[in-house]
N, C-alpha and C positions, 0 to 999 in steps of 0.2 A: 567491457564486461566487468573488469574488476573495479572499475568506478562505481557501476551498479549496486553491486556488491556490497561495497562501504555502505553506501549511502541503506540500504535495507537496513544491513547490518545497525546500525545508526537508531533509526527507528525500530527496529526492534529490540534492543539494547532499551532505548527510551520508555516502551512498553511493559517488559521486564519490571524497572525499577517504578514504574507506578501500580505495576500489581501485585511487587511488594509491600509496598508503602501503603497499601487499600486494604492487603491481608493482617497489617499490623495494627490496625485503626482504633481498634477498642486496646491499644497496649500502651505502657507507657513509652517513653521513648528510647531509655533504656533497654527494655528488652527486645526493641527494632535494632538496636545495632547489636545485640548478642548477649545483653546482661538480663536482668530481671530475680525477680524470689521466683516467680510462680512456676512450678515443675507439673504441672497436676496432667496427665494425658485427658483429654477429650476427644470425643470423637466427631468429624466435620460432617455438618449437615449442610441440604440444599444451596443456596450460594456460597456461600465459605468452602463447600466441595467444591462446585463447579472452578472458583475462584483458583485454587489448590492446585485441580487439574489442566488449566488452562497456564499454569504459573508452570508445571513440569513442560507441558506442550513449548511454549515460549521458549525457556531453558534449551530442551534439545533443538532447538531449530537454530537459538544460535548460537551455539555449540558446532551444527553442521554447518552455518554459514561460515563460522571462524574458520574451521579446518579446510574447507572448501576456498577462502581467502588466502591461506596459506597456500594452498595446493594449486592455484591459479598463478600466485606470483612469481611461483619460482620455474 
């Protein structure tokens, strides 16, 4: 079970860091690792929403899987 686990884990982990990296795409590369000038708020329309929400969804699931891998091992 807890092989399983990993291996999701894994892939969605994988996931994650390309819907990062797809949310940063119009940015430079600087401020994909956390630097950047531009402060300006905008507000996210149609895909870039979707994108946003799907990136929070991803997030908590492995977040649940991690805890839940801890919670299996021991």
């Amino acid at each position: 079970m807890v092989k399983y686990l990993n291996i999701a884990q894994i892939i969605v982990s994988s996931n994650l860091i390309v819907l990062v990296f797809l949310q940063s795409r119009g940015r430079s590369a600087g401020s994909m690792l956390g630097g950047g000038g531009d402060s300006v708020f905008r507000t996210r329309r149609g895909v870039e929403k979707i994108m946003f929400r799907l990136t929070l969804a991803v997030i908590v699931l492995f977040f649940a899987m991690s805890v839940a891998s801890v919670l299996l091992q021991s």
